[in-house]
DSSP file (Angstrom, degrees, kcal/mol; ACC not computed):
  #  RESIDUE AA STRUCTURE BP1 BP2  ACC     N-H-->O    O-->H-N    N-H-->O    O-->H-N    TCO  KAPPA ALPHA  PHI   PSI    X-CA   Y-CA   Z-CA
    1    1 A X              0   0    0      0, 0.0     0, 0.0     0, 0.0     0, 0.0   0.000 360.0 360.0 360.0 139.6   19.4  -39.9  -10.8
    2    2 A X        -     0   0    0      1,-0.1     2,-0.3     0, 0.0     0, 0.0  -0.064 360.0-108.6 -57.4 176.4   22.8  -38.7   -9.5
    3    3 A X        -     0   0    0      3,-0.0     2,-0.3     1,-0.0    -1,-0.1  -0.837  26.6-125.2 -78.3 148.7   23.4  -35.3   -8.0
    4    4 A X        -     0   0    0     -2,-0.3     2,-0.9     1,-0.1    59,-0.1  -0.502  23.7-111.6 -85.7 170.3   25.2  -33.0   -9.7
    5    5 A X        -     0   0    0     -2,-0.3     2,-0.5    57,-0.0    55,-0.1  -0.799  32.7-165.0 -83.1  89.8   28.2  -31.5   -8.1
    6    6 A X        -     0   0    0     -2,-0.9     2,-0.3    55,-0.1    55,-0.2  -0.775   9.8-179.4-107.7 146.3   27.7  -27.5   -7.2
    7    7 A X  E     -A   60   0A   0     53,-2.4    53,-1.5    -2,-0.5     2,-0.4  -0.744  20.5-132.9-105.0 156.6   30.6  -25.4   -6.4
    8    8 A X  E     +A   59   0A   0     -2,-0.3    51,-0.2    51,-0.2     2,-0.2  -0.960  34.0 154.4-116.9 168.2   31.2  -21.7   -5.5
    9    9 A X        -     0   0    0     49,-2.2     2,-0.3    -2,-0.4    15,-0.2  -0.572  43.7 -95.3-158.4-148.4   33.6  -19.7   -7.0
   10   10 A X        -     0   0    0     13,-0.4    13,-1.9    47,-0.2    47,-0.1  -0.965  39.7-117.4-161.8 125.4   34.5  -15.9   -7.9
   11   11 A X  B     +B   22   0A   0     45,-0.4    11,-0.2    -2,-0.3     3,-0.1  -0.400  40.6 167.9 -77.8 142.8   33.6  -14.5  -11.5
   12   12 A X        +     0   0    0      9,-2.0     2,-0.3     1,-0.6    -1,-0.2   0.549  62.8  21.4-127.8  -9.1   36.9  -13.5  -13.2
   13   13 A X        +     0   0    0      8,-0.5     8,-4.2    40,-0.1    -1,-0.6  -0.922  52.1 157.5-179.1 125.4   36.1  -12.9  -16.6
   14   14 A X        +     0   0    0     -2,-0.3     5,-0.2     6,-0.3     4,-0.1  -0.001  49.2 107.0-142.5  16.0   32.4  -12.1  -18.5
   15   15 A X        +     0   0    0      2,-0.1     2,-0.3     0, 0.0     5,-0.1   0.342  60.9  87.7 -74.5  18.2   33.3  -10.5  -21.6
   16   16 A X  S    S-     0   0    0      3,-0.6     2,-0.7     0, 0.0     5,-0.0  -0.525  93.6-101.8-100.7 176.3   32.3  -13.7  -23.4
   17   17 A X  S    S-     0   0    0     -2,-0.3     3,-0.1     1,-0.2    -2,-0.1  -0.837  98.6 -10.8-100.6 111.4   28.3  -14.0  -24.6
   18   18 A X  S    S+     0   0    0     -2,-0.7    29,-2.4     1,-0.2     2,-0.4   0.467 124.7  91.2  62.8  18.4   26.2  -16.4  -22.0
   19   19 A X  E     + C   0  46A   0     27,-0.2    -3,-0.6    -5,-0.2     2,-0.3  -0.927  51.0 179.4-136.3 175.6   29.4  -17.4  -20.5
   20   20 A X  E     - C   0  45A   0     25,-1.2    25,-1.3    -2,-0.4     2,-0.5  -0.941  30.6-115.3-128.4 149.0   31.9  -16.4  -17.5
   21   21 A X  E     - C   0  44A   0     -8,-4.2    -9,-2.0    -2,-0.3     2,-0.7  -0.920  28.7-158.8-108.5 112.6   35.0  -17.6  -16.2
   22   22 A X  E     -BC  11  43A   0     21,-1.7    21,-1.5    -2,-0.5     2,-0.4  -0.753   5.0-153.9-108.0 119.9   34.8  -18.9  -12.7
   23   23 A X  E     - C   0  42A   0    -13,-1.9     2,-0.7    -2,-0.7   -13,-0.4  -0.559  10.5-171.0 -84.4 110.7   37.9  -19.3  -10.1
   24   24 A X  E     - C   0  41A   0     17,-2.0    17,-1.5    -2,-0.4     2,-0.2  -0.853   7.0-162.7 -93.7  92.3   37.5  -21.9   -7.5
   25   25 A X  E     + C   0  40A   0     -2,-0.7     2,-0.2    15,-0.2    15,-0.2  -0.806  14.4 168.4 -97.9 146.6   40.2  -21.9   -4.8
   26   26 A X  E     - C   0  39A   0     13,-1.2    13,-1.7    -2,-0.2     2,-0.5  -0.920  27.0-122.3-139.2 163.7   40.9  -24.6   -2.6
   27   27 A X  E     + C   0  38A   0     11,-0.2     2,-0.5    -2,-0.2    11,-0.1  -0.868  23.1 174.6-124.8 148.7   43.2  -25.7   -0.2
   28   28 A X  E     - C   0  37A   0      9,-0.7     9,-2.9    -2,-0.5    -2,-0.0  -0.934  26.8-121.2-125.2 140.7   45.4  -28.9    0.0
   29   29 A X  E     - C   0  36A   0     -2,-0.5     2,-0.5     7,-0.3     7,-0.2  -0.020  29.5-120.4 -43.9 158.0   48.4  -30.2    2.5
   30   30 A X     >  -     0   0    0      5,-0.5     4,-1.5     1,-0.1     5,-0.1  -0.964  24.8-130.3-110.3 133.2   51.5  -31.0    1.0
   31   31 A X  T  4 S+     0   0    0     -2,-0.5    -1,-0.1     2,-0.2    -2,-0.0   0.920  99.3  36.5 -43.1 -43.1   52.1  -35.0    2.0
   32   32 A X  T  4 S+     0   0    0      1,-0.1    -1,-0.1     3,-0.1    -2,-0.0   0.928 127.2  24.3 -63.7 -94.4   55.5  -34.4    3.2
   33   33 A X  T  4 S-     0   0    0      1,-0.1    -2,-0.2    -4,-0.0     3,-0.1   0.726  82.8-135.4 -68.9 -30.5   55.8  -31.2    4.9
   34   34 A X     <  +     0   0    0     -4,-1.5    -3,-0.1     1,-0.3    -1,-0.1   0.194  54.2 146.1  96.9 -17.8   52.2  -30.7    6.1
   35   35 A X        -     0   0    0     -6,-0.2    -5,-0.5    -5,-0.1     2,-0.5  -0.197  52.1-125.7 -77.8 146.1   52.5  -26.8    4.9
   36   36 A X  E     -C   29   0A   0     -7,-0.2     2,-0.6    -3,-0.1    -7,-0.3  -0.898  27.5-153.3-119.4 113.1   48.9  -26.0    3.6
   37   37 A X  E     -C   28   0A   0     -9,-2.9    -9,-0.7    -2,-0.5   -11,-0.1  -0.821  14.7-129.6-102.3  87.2   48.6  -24.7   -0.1
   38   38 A X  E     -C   27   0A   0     -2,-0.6   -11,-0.2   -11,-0.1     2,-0.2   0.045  31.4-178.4 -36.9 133.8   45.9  -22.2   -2.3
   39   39 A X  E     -C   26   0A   0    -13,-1.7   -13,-1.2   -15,-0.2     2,-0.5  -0.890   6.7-161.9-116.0 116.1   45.1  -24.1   -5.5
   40   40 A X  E     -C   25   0A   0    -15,-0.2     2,-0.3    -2,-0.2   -15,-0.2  -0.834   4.6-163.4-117.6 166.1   42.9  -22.4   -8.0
   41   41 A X  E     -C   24   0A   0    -17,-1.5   -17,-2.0    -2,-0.5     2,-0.5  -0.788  13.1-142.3-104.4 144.5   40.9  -23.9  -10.9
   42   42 A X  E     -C   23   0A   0     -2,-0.3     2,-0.3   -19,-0.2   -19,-0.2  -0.839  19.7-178.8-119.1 115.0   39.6  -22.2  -13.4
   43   43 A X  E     -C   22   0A   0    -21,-1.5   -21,-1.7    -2,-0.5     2,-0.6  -0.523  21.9-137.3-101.2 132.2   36.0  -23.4  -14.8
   44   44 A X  E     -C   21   0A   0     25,-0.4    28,-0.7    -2,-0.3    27,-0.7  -0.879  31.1-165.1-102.8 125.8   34.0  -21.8  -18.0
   45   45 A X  E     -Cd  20  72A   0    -25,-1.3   -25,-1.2    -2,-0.6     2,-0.9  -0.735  19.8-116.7-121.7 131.2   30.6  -21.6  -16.9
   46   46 A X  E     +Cd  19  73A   0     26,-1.2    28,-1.5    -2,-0.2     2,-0.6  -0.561  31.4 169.6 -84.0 109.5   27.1  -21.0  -18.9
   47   47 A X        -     0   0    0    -29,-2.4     3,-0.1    -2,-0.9    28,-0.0  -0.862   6.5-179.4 -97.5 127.8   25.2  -17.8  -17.9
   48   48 A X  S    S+     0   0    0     -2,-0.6    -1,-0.2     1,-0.2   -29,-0.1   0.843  80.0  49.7-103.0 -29.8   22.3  -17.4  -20.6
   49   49 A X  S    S-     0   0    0      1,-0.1    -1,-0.2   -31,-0.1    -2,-0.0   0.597  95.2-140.9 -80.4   4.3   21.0  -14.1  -18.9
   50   50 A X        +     0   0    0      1,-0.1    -1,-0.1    -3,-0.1   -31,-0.1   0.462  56.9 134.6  32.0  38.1   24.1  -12.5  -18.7
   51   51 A X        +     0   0    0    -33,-0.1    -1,-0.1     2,-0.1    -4,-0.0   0.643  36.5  93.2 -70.2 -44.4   23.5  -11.1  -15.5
   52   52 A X        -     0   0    0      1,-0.1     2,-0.5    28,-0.0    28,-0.0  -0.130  54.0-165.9 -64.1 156.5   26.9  -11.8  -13.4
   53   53 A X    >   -     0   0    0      3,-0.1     3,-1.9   -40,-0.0     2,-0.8  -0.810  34.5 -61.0-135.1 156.1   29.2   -9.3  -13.5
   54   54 A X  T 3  S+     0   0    0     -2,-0.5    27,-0.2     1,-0.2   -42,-0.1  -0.352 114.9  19.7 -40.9 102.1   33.0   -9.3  -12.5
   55   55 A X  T 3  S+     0   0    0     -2,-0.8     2,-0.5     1,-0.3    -1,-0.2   0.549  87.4 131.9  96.7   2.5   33.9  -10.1   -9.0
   56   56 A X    <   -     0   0    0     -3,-1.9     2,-0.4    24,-0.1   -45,-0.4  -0.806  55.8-127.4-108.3 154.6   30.6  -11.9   -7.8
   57   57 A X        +     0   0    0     -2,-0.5    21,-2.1   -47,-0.1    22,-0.3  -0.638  39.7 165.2 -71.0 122.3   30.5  -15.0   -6.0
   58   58 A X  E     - E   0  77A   0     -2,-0.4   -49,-2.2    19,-0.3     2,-0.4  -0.487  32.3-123.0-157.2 153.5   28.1  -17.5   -7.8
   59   59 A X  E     -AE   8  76A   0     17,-2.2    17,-1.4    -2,-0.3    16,-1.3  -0.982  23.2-158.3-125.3 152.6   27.5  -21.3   -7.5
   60   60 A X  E     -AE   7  74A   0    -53,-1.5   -53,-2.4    -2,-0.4    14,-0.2  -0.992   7.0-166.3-146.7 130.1   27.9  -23.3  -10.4
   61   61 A X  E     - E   0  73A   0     12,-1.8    12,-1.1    -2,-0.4     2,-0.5  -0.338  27.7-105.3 -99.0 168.4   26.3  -26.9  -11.0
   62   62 A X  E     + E   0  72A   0     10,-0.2     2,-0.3    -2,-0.1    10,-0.2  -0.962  41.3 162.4-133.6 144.3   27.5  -29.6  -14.2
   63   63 A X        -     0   0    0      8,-2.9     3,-0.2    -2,-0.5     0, 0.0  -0.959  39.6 -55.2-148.6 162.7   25.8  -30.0  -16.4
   64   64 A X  S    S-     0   0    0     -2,-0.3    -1,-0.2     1,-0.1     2,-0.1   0.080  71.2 -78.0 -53.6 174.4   26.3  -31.5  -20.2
   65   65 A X        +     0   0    0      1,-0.1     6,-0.2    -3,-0.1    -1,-0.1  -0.218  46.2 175.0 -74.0 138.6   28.6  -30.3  -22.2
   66   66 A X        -     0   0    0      4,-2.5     2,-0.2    -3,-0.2     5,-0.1   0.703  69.7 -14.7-114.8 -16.4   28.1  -27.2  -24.0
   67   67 A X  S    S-     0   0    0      3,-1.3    -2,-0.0     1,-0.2     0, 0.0  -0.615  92.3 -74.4-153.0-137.5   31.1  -26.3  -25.9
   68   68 A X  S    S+     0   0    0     -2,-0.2    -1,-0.2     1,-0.1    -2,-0.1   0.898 132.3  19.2 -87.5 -60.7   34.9  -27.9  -25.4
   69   69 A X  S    S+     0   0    0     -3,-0.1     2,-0.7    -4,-0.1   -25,-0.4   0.113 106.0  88.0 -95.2  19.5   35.6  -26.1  -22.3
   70   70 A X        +     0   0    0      1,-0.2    -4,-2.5   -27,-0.1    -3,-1.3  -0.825  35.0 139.9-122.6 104.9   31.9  -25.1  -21.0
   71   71 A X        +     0   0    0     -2,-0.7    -8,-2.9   -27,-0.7     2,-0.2   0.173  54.5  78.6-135.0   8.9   30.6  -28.0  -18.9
   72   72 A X  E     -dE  45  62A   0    -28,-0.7   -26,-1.2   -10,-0.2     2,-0.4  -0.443  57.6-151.3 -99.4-177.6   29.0  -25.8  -16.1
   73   73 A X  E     -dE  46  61A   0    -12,-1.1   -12,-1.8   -28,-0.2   -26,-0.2  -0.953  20.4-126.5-145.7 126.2   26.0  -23.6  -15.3
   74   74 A X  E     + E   0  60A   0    -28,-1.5   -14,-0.2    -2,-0.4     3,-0.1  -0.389  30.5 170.4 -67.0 169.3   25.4  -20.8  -13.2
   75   75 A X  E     -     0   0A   0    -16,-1.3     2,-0.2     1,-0.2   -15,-0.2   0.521  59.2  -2.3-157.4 -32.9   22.5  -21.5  -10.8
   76   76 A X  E     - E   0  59A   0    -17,-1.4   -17,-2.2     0, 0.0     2,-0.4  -0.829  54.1-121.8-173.0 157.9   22.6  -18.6   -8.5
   77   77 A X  E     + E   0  58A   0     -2,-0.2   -19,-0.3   -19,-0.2     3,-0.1  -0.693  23.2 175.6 -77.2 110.6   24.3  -15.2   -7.2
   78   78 A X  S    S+     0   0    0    -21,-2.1   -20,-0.2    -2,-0.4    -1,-0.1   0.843  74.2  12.9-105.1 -91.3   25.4  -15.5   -3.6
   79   79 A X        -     0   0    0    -22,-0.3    -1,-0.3   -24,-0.1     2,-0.3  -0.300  68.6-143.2-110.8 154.4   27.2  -12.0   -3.3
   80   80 A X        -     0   0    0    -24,-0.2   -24,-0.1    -3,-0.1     3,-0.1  -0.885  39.9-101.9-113.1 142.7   26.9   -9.2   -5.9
   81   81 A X        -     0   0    0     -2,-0.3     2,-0.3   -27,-0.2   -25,-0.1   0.016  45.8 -93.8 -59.7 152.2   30.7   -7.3   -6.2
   82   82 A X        -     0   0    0    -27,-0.1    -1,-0.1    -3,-0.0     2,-0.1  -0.729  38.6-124.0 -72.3 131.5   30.9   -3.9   -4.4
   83   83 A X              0   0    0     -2,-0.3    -1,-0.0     1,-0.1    -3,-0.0  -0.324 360.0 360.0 -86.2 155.4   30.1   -1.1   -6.7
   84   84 A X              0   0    0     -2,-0.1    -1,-0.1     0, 0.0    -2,-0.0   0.046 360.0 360.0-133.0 360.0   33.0    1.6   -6.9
């Protein structure tokens, strides 16, 4: 069996029900110039406990498809957001 693919990313959005939207930045060279650039993606990801909150960092696995746009899973909280 393959591996799946896990990411980490930054919660931006949990107002849905089981789900979150998580923002993956990476960075890539430009071929030409060299100059090195932030790209981020944005993945919707299935939380069924609805546990993540805004602003924490998470890893997210794939996994089949669950809606149109929802092909991830959360799998665990590596920082919980700062309380204010």
């Amino acid at each position: 069996m393959a591996t799946k693919a896990e990411i980490t990313g930054l919660v931006v959005s949990d107002k849905m029900n089981k789900s979150v939207v998580v923002a993956v930045e990476r960075q890539i060279r430009d071929a030409l110039y060299g100059k090195t650039q932030k790209r981020t993606s944005k993945f919707l990801a299935h939380n069924e406990a609805n546990d993540v909150k805004v602003g924490d960092r998470v890893a997210i696995v794939e996994t089949r498809p669950m809606s149109r746009r929802k092909r991830w899973v959360v799998t665990r909280v590596i920082e919980k957001a700062k309380e204010i």
